[in-house]
N, C-alpha and C positions, 0 to 999 in steps of 0.2 A: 543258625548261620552266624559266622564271622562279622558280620555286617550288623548285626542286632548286640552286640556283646561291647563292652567297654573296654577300653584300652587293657585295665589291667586283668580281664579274662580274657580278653583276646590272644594273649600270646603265651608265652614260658618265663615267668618272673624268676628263678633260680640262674637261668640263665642269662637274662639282662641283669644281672644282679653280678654275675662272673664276668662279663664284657666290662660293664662297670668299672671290678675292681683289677681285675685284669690289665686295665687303660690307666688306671688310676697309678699303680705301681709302680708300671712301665714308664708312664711319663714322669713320676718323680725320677727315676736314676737318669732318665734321659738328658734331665736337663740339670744332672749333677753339674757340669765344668760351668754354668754360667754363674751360682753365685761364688763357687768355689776359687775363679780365677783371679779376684783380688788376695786371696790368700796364697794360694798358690806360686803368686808370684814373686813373692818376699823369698823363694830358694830358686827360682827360675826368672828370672829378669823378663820384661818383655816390654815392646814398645805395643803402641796402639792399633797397630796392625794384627800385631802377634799375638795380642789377646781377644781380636776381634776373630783371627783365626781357628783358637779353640775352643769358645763360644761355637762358632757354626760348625764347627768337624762333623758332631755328632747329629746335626740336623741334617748335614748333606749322607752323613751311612744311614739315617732315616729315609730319609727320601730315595736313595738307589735299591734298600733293601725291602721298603713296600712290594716294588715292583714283586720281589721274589715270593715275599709271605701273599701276596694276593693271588699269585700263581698256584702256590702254594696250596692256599683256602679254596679254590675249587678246585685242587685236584685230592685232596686228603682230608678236607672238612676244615672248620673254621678251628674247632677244639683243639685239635691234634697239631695243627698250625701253631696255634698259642701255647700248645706246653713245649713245643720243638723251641719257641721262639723266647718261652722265659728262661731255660735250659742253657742258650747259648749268653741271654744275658749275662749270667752270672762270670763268662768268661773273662770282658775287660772289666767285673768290679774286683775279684781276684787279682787280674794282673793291676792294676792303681793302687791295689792295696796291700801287695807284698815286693810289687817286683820292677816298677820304674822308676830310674836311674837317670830320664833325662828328657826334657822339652819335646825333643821328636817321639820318644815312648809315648807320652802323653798322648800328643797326637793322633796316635794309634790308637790310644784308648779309648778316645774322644769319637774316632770313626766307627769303633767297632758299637761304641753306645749308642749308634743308630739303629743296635738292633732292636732295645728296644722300643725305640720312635716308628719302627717298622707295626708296632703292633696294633694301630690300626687297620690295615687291613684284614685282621683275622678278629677283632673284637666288633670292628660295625656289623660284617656280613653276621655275625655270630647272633648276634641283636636283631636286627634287619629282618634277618629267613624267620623269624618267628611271628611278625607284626603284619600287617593289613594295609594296603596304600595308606587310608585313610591316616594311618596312626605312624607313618613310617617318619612323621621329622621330629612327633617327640619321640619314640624308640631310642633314633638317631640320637639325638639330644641327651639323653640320660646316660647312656651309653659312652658320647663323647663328652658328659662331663665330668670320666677321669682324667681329663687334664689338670682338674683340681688338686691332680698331684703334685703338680707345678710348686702349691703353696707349701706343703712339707718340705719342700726342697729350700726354697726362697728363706723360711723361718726358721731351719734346723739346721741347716749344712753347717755356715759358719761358724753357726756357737759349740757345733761340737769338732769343728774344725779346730779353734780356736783352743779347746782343752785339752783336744787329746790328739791336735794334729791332722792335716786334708786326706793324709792318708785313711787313718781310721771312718773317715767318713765310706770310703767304699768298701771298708771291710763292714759296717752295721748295716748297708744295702742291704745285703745278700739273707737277714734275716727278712725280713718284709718280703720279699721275693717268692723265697722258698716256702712262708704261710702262706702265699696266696696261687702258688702253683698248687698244693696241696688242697687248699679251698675249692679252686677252679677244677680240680682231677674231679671231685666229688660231685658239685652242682652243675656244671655246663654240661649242656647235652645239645646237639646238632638238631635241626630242623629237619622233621623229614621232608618237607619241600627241597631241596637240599637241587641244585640246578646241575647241567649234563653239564662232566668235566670239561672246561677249553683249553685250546693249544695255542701255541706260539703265534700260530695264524686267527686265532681269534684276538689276541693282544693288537695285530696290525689290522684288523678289519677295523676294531673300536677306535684306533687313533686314525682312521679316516672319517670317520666322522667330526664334523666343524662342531658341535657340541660340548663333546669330549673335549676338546684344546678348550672352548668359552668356559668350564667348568675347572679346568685345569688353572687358567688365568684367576678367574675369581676366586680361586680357595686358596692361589697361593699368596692373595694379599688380606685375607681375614684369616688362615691358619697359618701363613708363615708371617703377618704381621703379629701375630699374638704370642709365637714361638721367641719369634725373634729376638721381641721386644723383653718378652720370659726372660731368656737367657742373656739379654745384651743389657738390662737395666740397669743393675748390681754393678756394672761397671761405668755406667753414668751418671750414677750418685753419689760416687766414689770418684769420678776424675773431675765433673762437673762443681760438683756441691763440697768435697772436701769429708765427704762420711767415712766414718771406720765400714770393715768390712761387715759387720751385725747391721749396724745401722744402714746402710746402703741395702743389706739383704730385706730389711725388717721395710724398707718403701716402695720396696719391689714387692713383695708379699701382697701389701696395699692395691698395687694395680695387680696383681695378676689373680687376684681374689675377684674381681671384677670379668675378666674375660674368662675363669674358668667359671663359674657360676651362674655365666650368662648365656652359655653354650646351649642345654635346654629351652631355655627362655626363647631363644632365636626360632630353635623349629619351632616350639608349642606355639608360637604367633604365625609364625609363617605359614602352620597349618590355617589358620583364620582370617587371615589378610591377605596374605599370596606371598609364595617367595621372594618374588620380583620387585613387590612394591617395599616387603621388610630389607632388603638388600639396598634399595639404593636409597633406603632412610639412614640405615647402618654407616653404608660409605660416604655418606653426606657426613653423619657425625665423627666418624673419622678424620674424614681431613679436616675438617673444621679444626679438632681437637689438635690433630699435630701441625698444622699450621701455626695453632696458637703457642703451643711448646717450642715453634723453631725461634721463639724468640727471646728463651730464657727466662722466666721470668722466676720470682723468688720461689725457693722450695717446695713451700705450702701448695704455694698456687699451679704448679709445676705436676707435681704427684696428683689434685684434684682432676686433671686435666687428663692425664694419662689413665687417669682412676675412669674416666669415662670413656676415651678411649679404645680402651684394653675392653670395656662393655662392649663396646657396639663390636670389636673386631670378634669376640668371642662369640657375641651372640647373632655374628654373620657364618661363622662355621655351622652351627645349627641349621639356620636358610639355606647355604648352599646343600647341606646333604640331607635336606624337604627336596629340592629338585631334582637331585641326581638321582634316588629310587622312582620317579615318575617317567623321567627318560628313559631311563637304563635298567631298567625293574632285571630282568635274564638274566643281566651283565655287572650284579652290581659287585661280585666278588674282584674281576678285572679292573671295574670303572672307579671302585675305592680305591685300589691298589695303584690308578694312573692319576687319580685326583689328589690321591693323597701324597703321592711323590710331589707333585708339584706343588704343593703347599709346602712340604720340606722345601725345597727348591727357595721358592720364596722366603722361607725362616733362615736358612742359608743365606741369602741376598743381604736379610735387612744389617744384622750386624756387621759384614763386609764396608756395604754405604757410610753405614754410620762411623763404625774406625778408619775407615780410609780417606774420609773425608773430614774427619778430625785428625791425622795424622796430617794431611796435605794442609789444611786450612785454621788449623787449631781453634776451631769452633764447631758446634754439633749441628748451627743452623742452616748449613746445608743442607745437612743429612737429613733432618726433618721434614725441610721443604719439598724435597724429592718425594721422600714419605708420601706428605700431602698430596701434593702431584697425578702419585699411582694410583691415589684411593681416589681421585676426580674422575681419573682415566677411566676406572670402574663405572661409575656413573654413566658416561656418555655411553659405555658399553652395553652395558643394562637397557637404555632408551633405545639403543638399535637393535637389541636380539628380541623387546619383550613382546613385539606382533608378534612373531613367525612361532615363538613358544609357546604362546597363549593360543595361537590356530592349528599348532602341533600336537603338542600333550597338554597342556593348560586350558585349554580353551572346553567347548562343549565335547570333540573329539577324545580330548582327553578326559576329561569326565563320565565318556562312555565306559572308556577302557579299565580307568579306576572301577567302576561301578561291578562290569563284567569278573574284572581281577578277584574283587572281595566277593562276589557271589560264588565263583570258583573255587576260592577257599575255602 
């Protein structure tokens, strides 16, 4: 039985192994224009708005184009999803890299590189349909921590921006890309557990569910504060601090080594403590953290701060989708696709706050405070959903169902 077997016989390692790198890829190019936009801007002018605007482009085509890959992964498989969805990748790194001519081009580039932020939905379910309640938040966890691509991005773009121009940086994508479509053609393989296609009307049944929106809220402030933050730092070390564009990329790197590495971390505990209790430790250290950031304080101290931070938000994406497979177990190729949208949504948000109100204010410590604020808001959240969760699917009811599930498989 399923139930008697350890994590890693329990499932299809080739295939978490392809989700993996799959995630990993995709979120490097995704989050190409955040460190890239200090360079960039030295032939494209831009105020503090306008680079807060191509920062988020490509989180907001992340987050509309989920919807579609998660549509997508239960109606054709999670696999075929993901070669469709690294295939179109390669479109706006081509065009960034032979053929834009102008700030609005960009722009469009910047959107269309949501596609691959979209690829979440086709790498968790991918992971997921292989694992057993029991094991499904570190699955989840390992799976979502290619975001660690993040850090390729953060430590590589500018310097080789830098020698051979931002252009060339998306013309070298396209090799990484194309190894690892090629890797993933070979090792992923679909679950035969593999759930009955849904329709447009199952998309509107799951967002009547009050759940689905609490799970939508919480992830978009632990994955789109950790996106956000990804993509928006590079330019607050640089407008803030006075860094070249290496150096700003090189402290960004810093924190974002922290939330992408913490992502597993977050389920593998929250299988052991409860989701609910690791969540509102996570968003307690959050705001605590950007609290302390809204008030500037010297470099050092500033990047330590953010270093822990970018922890706990990273390793609150892991908690949250520990919970989402125990509610939504059926549904979980739709519930990724709607949870995951609105964590774009969120990673969208933070950069906007944070240049808009350094634009109006000429200081970040607004933007922070607000930050703080939404990660508190979390908390109180948490304390009023965690009965009815815990008497729902958390509690002994749900412990039946977990038990039933894995005997089943």
């Amino acid at each position: 039985m399923v139930g008697n077997k350890g994590f890693w016989q329990s499932g299809h390692k080739p295939s978490l192994f392809s989700s993996f790198l799959y995630f990993d890829v995709s979120f490097m190019i995704w989050v190409l224009m955040g460190p890239l936009v200090v360079i960039i801007m030295a032939d494209y002018p831009m105020d503090a708005a306008q680079k807060a605007n191509l920062v988020a482009l490509p989180i907001l085509g992340g987050s509309i184009l989920r919807l579609v890959l998660g549509f997508l992964t239960d109606r054709i498989g999670p696999k075929r999803t993901a070669q469709l969805g690294m295939a179109i990748t390669m479109v706006p790194l081509v065009w960034g890299w032979q053929f834009v001519n102008s700030l609005n081009e960009l722009y469009y580039v910047g959107l269309l590189l949501g596609v691959a932020g979209a690829s979440f939905a086709a790498a968790l379910p991918l992971a997921s349909r292989w694992y057993p309640p029991q094991y499904q938040g570190l699955a989840m966890g390992i799976a979502g921590a290619g975001n660690s691509g993040t850090v390729f991005t953060t430590l590589f773009a500018n310097r080789i921006a830098q020698a051979y121009g931002w252009e060339t940086v998306f013309g070298l994508a396209l090799i990484p890309i194309a190894i690892v479509f090629i890797v993933f053609s070979i090792l992923a393989k679909d679950s035969p557990n593999q759930p009955k296609p849904k329709t447009l009307a199952d998309y509107g049944n799951i967002l009547k569910e009050k759940d689905a929106w609490l799970f939508c809220i919480l992830y978009s402030v632990t994955f789109g504060g950790f996106v956000g933050l990804a993509n928006y730092l590079t330019i607050f070390f640089n407008t803030q601090y006075g860094l070249s564009p290496v150096r700003a990329a090189d402290f960004t790197t810093l924190c974002v080594i922290a939330g992408s590495f913490f992502r597993p971390v977050g389920g593998w505990l929250a299988d052991r403590i409860g989701g609910i209790r690791m969540l509102m430790l996570l968003y307690a250290g959050a705001a605590l953290m950007l609290a302390s950031v809204s008030s500037i304080p010297p470099l050092g101290v500033v990047t330590a701060l953010l270093f822990v931070g970018m922890m706990c938000l990273g390793a609150g994406n892991g908690s949250v989708f520990q919970l989402v497979p125990q509610r939504f177990q059926n549904e979980i190729g739709i519930v990724t696709g709607i949870v995951g949208a609105a964590g774009g949504i969120g990673g969208f948000l933070l950069p906007k706050i944070l240049g808009n109100l350094y634009k109006s204010t000429g200081s970040y410590t607004p933007g922070f405070l607000v930050l703080s604020g939404i990660a508190l808001s979390c908390i109180v959240l948490m304390f009023i959903v965690q009965g009815q969760w815990k008497r729902e699917f958390l509690g002994q009811g749900g412990k039946a169902r977990l038990e039933e599930g894995t005997l089943a498989s």
